[in-house]
C-alpha positions as CSV (number, residue, x, y, z in Angstrom):
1,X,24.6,-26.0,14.0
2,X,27.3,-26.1,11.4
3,X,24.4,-25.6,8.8
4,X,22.6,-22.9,10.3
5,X,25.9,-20.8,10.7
6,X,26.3,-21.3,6.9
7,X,22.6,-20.5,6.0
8,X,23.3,-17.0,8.3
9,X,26.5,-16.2,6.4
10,X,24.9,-17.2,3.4
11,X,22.1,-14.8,4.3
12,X,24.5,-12.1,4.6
13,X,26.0,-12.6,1.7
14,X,23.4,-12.2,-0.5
15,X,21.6,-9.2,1.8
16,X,25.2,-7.5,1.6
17,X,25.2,-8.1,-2.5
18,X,21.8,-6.4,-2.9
19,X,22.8,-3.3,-1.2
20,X,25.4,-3.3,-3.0
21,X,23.8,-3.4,-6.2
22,X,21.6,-1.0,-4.8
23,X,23.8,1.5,-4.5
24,X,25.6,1.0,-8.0
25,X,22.2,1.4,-10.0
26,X,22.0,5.1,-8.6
27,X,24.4,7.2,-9.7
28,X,25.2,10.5,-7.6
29,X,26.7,13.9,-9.3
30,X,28.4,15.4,-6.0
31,X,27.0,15.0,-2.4
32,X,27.1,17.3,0.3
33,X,26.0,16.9,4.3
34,X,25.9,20.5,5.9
35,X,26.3,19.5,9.7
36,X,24.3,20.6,12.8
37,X,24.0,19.4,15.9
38,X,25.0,15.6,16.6
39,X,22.1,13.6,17.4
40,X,19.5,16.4,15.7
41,X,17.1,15.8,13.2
42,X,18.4,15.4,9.3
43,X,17.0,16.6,6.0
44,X,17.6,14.4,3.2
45,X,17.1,16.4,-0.2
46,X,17.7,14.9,-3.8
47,X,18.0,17.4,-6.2
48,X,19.3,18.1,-9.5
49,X,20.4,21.6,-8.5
50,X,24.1,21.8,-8.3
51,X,25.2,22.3,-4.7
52,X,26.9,25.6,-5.3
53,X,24.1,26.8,-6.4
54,X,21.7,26.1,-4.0
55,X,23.8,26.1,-0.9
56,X,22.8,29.6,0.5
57,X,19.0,28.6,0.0
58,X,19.9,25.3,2.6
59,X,22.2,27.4,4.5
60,X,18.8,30.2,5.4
61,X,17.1,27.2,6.3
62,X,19.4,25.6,8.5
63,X,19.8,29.6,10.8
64,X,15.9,28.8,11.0
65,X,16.1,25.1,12.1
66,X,19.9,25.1,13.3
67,X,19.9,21.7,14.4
68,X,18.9,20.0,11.1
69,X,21.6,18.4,9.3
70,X,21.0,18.8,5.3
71,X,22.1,15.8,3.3
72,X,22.1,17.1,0.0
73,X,22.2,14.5,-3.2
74,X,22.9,16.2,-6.8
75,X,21.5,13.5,-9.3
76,X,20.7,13.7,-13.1
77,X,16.7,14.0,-13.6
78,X,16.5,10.3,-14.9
79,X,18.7,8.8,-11.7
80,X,16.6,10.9,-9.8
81,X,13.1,9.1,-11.1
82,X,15.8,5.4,-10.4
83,X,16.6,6.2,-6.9
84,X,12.7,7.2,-5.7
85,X,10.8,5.1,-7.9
86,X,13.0,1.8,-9.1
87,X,15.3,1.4,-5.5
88,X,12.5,3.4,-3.3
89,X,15.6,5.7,-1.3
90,X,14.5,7.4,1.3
91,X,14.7,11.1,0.5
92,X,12.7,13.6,2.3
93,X,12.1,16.3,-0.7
94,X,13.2,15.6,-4.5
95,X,13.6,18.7,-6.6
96,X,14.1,18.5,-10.5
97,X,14.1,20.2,-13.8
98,X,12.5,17.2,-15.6
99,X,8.9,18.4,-15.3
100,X,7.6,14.9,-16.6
101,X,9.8,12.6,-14.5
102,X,8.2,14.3,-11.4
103,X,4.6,14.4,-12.5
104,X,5.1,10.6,-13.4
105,X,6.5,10.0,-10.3
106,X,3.4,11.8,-8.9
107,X,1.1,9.7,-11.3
108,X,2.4,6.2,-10.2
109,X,2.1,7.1,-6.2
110,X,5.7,8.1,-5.0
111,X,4.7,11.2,-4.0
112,X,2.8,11.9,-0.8
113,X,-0.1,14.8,-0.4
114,X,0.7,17.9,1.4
115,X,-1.7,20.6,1.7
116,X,-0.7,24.0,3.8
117,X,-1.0,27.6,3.8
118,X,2.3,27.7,1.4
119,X,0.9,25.5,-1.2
120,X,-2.8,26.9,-0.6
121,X,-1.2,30.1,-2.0
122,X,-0.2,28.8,-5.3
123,X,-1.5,29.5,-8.6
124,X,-3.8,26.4,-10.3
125,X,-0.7,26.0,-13.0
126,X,1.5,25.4,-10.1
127,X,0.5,22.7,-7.8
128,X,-0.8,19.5,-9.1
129,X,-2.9,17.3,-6.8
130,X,-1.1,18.8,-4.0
131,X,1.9,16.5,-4.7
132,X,3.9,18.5,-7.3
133,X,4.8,21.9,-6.9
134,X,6.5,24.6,-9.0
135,X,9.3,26.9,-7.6
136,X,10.5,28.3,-10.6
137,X,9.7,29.7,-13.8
138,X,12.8,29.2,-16.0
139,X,13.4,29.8,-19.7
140,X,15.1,27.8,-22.1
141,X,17.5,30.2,-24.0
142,X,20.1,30.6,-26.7
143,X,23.3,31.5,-25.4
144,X,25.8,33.2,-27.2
145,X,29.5,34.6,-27.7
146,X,29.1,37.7,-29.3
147,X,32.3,37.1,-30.7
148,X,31.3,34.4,-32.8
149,X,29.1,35.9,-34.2
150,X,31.1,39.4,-34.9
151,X,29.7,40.9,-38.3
152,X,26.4,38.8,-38.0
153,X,23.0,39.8,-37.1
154,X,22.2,37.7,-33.6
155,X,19.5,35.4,-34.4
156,X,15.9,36.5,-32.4
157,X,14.0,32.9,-34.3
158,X,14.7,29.6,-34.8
159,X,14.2,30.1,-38.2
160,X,17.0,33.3,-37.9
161,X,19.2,31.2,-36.7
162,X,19.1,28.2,-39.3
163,X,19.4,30.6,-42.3
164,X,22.9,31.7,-40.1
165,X,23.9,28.0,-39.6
166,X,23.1,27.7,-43.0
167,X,25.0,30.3,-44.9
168,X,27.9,29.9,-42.6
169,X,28.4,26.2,-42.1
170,X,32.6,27.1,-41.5
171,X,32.2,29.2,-38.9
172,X,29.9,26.9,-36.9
173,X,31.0,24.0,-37.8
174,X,31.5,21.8,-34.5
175,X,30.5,25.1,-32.4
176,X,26.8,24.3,-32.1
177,X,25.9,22.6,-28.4
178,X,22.4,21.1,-27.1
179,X,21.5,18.5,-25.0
180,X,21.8,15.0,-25.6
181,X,18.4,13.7,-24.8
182,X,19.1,10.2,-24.8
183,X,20.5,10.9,-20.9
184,X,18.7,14.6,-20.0
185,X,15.6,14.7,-18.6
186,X,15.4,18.1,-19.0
187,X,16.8,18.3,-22.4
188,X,14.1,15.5,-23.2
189,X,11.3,17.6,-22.1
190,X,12.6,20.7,-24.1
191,X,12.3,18.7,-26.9
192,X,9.4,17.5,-26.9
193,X,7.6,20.5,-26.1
194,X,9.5,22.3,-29.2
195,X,8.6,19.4,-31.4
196,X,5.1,20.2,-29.9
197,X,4.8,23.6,-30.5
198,X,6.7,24.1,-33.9
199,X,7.8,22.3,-37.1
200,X,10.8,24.4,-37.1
201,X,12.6,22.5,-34.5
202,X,13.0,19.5,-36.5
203,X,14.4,21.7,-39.4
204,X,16.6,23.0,-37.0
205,X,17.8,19.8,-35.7
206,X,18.6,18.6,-39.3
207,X,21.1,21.4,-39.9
208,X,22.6,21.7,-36.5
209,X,23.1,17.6,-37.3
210,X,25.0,18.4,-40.2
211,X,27.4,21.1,-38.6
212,X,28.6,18.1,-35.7
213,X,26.4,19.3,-33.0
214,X,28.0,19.0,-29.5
215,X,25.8,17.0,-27.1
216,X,25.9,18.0,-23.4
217,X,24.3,16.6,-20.0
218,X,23.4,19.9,-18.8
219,X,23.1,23.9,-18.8
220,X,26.3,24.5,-17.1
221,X,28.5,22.6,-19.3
222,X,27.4,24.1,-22.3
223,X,27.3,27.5,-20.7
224,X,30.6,26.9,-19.5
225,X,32.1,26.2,-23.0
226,X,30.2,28.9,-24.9
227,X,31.8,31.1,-22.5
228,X,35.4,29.6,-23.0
229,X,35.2,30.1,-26.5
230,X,34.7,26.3,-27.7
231,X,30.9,26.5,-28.8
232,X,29.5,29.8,-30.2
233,X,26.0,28.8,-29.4
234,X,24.2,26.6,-27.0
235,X,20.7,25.5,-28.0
236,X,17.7,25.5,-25.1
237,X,20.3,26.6,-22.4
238,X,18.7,27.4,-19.4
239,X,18.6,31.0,-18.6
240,X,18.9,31.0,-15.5
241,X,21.9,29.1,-15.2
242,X,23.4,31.4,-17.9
243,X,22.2,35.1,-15.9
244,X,24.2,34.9,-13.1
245,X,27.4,34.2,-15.3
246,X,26.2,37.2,-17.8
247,X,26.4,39.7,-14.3
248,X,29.5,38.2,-13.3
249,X,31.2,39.6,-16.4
250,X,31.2,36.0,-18.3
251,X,31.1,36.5,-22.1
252,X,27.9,35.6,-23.3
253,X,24.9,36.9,-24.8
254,X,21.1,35.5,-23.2
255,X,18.4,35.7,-26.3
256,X,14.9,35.0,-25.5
257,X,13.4,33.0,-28.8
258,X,11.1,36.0,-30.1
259,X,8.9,32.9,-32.2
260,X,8.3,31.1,-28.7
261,X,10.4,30.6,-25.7
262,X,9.8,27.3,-23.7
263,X,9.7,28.2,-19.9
264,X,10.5,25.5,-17.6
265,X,9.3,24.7,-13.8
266,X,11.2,23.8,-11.5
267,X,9.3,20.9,-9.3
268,X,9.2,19.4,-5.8
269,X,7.7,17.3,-4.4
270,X,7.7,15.1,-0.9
271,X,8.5,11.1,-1.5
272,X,6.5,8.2,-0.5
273,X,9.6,7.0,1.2
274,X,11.2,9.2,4.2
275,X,12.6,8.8,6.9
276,X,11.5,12.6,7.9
277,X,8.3,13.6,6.1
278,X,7.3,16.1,8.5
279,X,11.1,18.0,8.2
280,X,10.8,17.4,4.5
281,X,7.3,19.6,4.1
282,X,8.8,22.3,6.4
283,X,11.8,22.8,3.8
284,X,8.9,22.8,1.1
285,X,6.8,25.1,2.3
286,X,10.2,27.6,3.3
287,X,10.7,27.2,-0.5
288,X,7.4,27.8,-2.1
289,X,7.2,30.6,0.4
290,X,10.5,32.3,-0.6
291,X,9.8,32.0,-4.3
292,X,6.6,33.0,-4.8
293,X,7.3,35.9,-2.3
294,X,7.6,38.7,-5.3
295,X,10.9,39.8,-4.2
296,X,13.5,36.7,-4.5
297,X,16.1,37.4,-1.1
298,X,19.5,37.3,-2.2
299,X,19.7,33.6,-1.0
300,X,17.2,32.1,-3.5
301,X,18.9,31.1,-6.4
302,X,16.2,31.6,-9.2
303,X,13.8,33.7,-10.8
304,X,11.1,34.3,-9.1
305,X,7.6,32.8,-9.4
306,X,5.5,35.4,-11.4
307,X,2.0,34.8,-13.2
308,X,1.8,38.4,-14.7
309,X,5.4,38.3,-16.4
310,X,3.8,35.4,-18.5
311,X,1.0,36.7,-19.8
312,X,2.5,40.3,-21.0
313,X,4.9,38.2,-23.1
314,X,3.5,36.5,-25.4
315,X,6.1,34.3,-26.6
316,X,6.4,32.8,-23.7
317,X,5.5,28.8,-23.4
318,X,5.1,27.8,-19.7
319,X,5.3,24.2,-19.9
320,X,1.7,22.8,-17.5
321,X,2.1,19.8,-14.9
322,X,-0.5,17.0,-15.7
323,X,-1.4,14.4,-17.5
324,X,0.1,15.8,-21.1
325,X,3.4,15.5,-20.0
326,X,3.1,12.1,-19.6
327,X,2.2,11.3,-23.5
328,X,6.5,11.3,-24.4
329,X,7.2,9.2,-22.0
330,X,5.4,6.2,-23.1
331,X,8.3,3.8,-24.1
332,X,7.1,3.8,-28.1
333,X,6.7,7.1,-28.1
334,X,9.6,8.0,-26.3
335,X,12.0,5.4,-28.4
336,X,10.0,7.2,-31.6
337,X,11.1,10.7,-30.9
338,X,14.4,9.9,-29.6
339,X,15.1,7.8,-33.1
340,X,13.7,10.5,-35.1
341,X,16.3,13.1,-32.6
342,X,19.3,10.7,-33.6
343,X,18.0,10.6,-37.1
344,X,18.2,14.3,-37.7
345,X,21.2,15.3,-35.2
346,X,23.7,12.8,-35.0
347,X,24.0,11.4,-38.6
């Protein structure tokens, strides 16, 4: 008897060490639970959307279904890919910048099939296999404080603005901010789809490298300190982060790259694993139907999905779910760019 106690605390032991090390391999930004009724029904959403800024989009969902508690998780794109596809968590919808990490996550079956009049509605360009989804169209900017650049022309090129880093190495000296993409998904992506498109980012990375480029996480931050004064540019900023800051009176300057501007979608998509599948392609289809709905309510926090604004700009780059986003993410390739990145910014 003696024995079999110890082999059930033993047991324990070990069960209690694996959540444990379960829950320290995924690392959460900030974590919300909007309440509802005890007892009801609850949505359990990993995003990388900060929660102040999607909070009244879960709040419109919750006066439709008002007793659904939302459990909302903020995680960085490559915890998000850790927590659904490495520790298998069960999240209802997962929502992400990182346009690759969900169409791999898609590709290696952790994302479940749902077909309905919402996604039926979509553009080709917009839903992948019926697992991956696009709810946003969102372009990667230069952000600016006009007054660092007082008595300059504002660069509208890449190439405009290396001949400005270049003849003015003082003034932007340690001022210069872009992601790191050793640790953003999204920053990773932008990358590579500049790489992709022109030579001129890696020029651009080699004299942004020698000016001590300031390496950020995420949009916000480097919105955040552009606006403060402490960079006078940030590099690939997400512009629709930076918009609502620009209205608000914030002071910063939103250029679209005139030689090509990368435009991001945002992605969801419903996880293999849930505990609620059928709540989590309700709260899908209430999304795909508010953004593609022409005329964004005041509760959706993003531009708009809009097929005609992309083809009467030409500049625009809509980055395309499939297959070709999974080329960088092959570990040699992926270790190859990101050497030749580290090569050119942070030497």
């Amino acid at each position: 008897m003696r024995f079999a106690h110890l082999a059930r605390i033993v047991t324990l032991l070990a069960a209690l060490a694996g959540v444990s090390g379960r829950a320290a391999a995924f690392e959460i930004e900030a974590h919300r639970v909007f309440e509802a009724a005890p007892g009801g029904p609850v949505l359990r959403i990993l995003s990388t959307t900060d929660i102040e800024i999607f909070e009244p989009m879960l709040l419109e969902f919750q006066r439709r279904f008002p007793e659904t508690t939302i459990d909302y998780t903020v995680a960085s794109s490559t915890e998000v890919m850790r927590a659904l596809r490495d520790e298998e968590r069960a999240f209802d919808v997962a929502l992400s910048s990182a346009m690759d990490l969900q169409t791999k996550l898609a590709n290696d079956g952790m994302a479940r099939k749902h077909v309905s009049e919402a996604t039926e509605r979509l553009a080709d360009w917009a839903n992948w296999r019926d697992q991956v989804f696009a709810f946003t169209q969102e372009p990667a900017t230069f952000v600016i404080s006009p007054a660092a650049f007082e008595g300059l022309e504002l660069p509208r090129t890449r190439q405009a603005l290396i001949t400005l880093l270049r003849d003015h190495p003082e003034r932007f000296r340690d001022r210069v901010g872009t992601y790191d993409i050793r640790t953003s998904g999204a920053g990773y992506l932008f990358a590579t789809q500049d790489a992709r498109t022109s030579e001129t980012y890696w020029r651009l990375m080699e004299v942004m490298g020698g000016l001590g480029t300031q390496l950020y996480c995420c949009s916000g931050e480097m919105i955040s300190d552009v606006a403060e004064g402490r960079l006078a540019i940030a590099y690939n900023a997400l512009g629709s982060y930076a918009l609502p800051r620009q209205q608000a009176g914030e002071p910063i300057e939103i250029i679209l790259p005139e030689d090509f501007t990368t435009v991001m979608l945002r992605l969801a998509l419903l996880p293999t694993h849930s505990d609620s599948p059928e709540l989590g392609a309700a709260f899908v289809d209430f999304l795909l139907e508010t953004a593609w709905s022409g005329d964004a309510p005041q509760y959706y926090p993003f531009p708009t999905v809009d097929s005609d604004s992309v083809a009467e700009m030409s500049s625009l780059r809509p980055i395309r779910i499939g297959p070709g986003l999974l080329v960088y993410l092959d570990a040699l390739k992926r270790q190859g760019f990101v050497d030749a990145w580290r090569d050119a910014l942070t030497r």
